[in-house]
Short mmCIF file of the C-alpha atoms (twelve columns), coordinates in Angstrom:
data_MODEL
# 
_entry.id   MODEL 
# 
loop_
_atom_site.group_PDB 
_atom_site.id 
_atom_site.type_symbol 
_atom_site.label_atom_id 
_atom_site.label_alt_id 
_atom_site.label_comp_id 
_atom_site.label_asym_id 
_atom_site.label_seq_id 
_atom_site.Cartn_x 
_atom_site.Cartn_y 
_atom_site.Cartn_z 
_atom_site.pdbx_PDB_model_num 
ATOM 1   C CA . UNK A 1   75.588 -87.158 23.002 1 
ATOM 2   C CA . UNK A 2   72.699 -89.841 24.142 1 
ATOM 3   C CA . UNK A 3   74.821 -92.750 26.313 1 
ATOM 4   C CA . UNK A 4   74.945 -94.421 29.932 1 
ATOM 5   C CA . UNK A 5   77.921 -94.764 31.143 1 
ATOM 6   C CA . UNK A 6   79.041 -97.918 33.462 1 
ATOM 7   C CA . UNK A 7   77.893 -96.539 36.654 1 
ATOM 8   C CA . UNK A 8   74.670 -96.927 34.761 1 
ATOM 9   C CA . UNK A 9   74.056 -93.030 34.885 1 
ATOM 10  C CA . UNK A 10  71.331 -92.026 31.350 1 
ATOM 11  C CA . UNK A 11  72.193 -89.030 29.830 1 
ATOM 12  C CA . UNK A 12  69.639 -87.680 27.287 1 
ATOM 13  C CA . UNK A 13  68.726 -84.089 25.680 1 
ATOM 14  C CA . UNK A 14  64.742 -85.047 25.534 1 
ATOM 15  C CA . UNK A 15  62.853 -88.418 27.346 1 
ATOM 16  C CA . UNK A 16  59.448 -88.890 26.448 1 
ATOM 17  C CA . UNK A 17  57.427 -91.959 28.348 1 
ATOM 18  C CA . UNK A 18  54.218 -92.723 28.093 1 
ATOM 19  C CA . UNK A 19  54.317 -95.138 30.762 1 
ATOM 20  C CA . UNK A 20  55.063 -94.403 34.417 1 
ATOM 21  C CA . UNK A 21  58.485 -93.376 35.787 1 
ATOM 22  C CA . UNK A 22  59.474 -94.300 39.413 1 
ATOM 23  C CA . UNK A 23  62.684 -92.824 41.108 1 
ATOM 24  C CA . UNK A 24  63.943 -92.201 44.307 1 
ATOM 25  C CA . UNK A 25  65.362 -88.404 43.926 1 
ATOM 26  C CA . UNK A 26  65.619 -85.333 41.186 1 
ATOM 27  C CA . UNK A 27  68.870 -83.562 40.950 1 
ATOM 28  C CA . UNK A 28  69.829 -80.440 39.443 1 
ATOM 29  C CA . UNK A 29  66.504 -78.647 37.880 1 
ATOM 30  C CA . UNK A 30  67.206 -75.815 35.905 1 
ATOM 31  C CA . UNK A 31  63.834 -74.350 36.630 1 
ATOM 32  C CA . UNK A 32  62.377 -73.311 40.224 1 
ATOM 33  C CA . UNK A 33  58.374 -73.533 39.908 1 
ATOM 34  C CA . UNK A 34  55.587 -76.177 40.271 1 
ATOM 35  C CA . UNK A 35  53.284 -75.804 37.602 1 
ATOM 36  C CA . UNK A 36  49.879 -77.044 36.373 1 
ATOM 37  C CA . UNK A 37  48.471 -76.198 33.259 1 
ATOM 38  C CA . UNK A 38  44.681 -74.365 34.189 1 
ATOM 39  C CA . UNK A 39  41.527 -73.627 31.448 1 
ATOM 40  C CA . UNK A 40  42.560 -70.798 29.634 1 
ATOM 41  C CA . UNK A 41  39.965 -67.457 29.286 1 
ATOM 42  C CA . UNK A 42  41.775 -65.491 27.622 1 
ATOM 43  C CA . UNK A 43  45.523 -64.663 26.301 1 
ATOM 44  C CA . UNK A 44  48.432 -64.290 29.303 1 
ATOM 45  C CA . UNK A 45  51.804 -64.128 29.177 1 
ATOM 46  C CA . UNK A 46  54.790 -65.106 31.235 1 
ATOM 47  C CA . UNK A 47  54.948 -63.074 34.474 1 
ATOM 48  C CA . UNK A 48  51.138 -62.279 34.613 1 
ATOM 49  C CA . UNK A 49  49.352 -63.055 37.960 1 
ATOM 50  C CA . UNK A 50  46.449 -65.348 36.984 1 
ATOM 51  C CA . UNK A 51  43.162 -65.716 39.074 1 
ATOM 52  C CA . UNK A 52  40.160 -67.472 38.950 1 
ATOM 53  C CA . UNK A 53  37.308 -66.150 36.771 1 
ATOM 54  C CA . UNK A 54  34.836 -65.867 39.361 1 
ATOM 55  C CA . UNK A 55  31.903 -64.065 36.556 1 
ATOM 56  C CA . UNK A 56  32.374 -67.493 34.210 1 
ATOM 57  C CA . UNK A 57  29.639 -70.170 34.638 1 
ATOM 58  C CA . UNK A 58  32.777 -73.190 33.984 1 
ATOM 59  C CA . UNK A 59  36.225 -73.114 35.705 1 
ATOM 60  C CA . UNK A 60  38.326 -70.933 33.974 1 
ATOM 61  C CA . UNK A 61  41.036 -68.763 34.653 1 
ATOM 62  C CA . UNK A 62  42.107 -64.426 33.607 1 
ATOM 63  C CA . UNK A 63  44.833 -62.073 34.068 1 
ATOM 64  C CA . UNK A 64  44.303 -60.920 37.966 1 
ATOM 65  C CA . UNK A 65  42.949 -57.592 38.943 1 
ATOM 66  C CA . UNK A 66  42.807 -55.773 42.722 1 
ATOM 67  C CA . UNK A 67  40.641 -58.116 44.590 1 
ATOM 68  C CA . UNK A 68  41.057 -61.128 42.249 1 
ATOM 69  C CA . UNK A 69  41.123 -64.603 43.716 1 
ATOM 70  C CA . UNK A 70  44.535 -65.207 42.853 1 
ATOM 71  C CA . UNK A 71  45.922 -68.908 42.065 1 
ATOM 72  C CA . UNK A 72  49.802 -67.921 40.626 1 
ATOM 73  C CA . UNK A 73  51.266 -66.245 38.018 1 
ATOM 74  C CA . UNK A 74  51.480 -67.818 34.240 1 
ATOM 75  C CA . UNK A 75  55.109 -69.561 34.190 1 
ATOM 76  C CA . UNK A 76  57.663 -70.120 31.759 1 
ATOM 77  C CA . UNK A 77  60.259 -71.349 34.271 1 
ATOM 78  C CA . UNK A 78  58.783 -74.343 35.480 1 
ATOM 79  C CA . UNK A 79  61.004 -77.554 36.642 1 
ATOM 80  C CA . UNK A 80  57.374 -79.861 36.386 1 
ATOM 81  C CA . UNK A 81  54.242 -79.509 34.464 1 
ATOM 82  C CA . UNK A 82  51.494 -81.268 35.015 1 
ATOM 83  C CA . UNK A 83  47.628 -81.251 33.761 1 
ATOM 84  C CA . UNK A 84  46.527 -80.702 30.419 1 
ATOM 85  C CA . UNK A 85  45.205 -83.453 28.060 1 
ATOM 86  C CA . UNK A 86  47.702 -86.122 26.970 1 
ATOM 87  C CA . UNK A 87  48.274 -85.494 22.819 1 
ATOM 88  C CA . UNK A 88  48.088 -87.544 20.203 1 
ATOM 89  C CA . UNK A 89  51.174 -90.020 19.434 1 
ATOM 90  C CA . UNK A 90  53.803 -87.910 18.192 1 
ATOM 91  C CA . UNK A 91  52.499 -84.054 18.992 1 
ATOM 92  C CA . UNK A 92  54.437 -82.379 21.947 1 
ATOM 93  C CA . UNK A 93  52.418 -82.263 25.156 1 
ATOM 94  C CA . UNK A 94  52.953 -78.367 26.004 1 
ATOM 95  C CA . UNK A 95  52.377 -77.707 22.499 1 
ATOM 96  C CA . UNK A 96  49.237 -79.432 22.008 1 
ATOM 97  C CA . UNK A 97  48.366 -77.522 25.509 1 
ATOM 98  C CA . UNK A 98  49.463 -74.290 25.291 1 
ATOM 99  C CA . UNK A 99  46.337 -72.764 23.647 1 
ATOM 100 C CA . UNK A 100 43.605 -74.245 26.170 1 
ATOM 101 C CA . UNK A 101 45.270 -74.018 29.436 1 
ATOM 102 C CA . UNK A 102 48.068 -71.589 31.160 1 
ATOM 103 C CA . UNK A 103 51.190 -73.349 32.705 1 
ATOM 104 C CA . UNK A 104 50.400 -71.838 35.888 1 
ATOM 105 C CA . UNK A 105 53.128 -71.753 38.550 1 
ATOM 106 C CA . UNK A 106 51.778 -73.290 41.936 1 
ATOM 107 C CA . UNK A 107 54.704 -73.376 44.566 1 
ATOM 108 C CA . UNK A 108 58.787 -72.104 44.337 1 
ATOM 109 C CA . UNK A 109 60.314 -69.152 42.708 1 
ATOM 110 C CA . UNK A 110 58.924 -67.566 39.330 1 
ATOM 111 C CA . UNK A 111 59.195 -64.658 37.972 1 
ATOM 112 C CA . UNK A 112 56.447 -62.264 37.802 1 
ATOM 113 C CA . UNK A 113 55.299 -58.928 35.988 1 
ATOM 114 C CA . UNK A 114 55.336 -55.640 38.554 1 
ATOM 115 C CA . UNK A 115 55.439 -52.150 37.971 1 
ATOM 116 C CA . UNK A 116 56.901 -49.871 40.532 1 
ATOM 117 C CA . UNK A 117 59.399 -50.110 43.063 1 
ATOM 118 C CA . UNK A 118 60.337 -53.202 44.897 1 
ATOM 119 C CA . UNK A 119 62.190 -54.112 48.004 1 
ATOM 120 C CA . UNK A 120 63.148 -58.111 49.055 1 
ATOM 121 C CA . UNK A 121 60.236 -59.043 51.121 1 
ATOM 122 C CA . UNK A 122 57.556 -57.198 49.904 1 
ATOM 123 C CA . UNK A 123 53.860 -58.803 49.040 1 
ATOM 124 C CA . UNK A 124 53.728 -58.750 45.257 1 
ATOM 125 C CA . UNK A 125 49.429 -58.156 44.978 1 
ATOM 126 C CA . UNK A 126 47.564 -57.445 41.625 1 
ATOM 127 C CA . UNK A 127 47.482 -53.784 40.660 1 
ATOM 128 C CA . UNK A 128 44.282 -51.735 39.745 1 
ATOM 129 C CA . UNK A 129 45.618 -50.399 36.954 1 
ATOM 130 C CA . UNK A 130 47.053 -53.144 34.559 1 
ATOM 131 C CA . UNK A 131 45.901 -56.533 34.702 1 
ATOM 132 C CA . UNK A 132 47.990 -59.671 35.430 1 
ATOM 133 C CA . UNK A 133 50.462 -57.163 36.847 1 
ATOM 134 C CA . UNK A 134 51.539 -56.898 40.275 1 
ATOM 135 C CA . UNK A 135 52.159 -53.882 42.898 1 
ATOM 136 C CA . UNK A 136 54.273 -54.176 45.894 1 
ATOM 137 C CA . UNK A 137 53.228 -53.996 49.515 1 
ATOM 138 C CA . UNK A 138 54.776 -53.838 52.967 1 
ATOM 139 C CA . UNK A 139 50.974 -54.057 54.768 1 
ATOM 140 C CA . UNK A 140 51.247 -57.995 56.157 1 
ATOM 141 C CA . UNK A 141 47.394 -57.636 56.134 1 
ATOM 142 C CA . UNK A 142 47.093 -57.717 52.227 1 
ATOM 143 C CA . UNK A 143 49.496 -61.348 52.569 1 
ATOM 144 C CA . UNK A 144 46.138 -62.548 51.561 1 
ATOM 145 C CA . UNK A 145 45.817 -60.839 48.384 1 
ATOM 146 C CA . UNK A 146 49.251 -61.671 47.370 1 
ATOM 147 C CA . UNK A 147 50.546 -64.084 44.589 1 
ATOM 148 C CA . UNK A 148 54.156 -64.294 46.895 1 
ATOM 149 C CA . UNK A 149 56.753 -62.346 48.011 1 
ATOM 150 C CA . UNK A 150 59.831 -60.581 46.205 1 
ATOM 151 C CA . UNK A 151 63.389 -62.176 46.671 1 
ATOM 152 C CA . UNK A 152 65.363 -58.979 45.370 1 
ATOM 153 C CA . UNK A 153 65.047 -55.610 45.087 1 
ATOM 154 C CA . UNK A 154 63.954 -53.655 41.568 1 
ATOM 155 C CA . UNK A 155 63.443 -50.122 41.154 1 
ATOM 156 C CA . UNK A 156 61.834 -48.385 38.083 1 
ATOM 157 C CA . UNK A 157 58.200 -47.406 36.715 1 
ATOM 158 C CA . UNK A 158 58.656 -49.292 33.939 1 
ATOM 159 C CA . UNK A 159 56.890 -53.082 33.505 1 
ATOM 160 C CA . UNK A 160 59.151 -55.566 34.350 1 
ATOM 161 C CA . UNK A 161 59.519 -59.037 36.012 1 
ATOM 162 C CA . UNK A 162 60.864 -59.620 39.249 1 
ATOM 163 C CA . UNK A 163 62.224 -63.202 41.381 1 
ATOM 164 C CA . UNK A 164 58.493 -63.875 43.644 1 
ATOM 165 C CA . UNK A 165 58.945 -66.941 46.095 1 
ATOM 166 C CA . UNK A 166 54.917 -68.046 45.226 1 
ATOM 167 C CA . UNK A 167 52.557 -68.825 48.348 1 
ATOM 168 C CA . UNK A 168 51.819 -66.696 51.285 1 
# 
C-alpha cells in the first residue's frame, strides 16, 4: 500500500529517517499528547502521574504521591516522542527506550489513572493512597498540585483512566 500519487502526496505505514525532516504543517494525528521520554526509577504504567524523584542524588523520575512535584502522567497516546538515546542501526527507537526512560506526556490530552468520582473540570492531583494515581478536586488552590484537568465525567470507585487536558 506504500505509493505517491501525482499530486506528489507519500503514503507509508512506517518512515524511519535518520536525517532531518523539514515541513511546513502535520495533519491528522491519531494521538493527542506531547511526550518526552524521562530517566526511569522504577516500573509505571500508562495512566500513572509521574513526578520527579526529589530523595535521588541523579535526575530521575517515580509514580507521584500527595505532594509530589509532578511533571505528567506516563503516556501511551502520544502524537510525538522525543528524548531517549538514538539505537543502534536497525533496533526500534521506543523499544530500545522503553526500559530506561518513561514516555512522559508533557502538553494535550492523555489519559490518566483516577480512582473516585469525576466531573469535567475537575483538578486531577495525586492521591495519598495509591501511587501514580490521581484524585479529583474542585479547590482551584490545589491547580498547583495538579497533573491537568478532566474533559468528561466518570463515576465509580474502581481504578480507571479518564480524558486529562495536561498543564494547569
Amino acid at each position: 500500500n506504500n505509493h505517491i500519487n501525482t499530486a506528489g502526496d507519500v503514503y507509508m505505514n512506517t518512515l524511519t529517517c535518520r536525517g532531518n525532516i523539514t515541513g511546513n504543517k502535520t495533519y491528522h494525528p491519531i494521538y493527542n499528547d506531547y511526550a518526552e521520554f524521562f530517566p526511569r526509577a522504577e516500573a509505571t504504567e500508562p495512566g500513572d502521574i509521574i513526578a520527579l524523584d526529589i530523595d535521588s542524588a541523579k535526575e530521575q523520575y517515580v509514580k507521584a504521591k500527595r505532594g509530589s512535584i509532578v511533571v505528567g502522567v506516563h503516556s501511551d497516546e502520544f502524537g510525538q516522542l522525543i528524548g531517549g538515546d538514538a539505537p543502534p542501526d536497525g533496533k526500534d527507537y521506543f523499544t530500545w527506550n522503553i526500559d530506561r526512560y518513561i514516555p512522559v506526556g508533557l502538553i494535550g490530552r492523555c489519559r490518566v489513572k483516577v480512582i473516585g468520582s469525576v466531573k469535567k473540570g475537575d483538578y486531577i492531583i495525586p492521591s495519598d493512597e495509591y501511587p501514580g494515581v490521581g484524585v479529583a478536586t474542585s479547590d482551584r488552590s490545589k491547580s498547583y498540585l495538579a497533573v491537568g484537568f478532566a474533559v468528561e465525567d466518570s463515576y465509580g470507585d474502581d481504578i480507571r483512566r479518564v480524558r486529562v487536558r495536561l498543564g494547569r
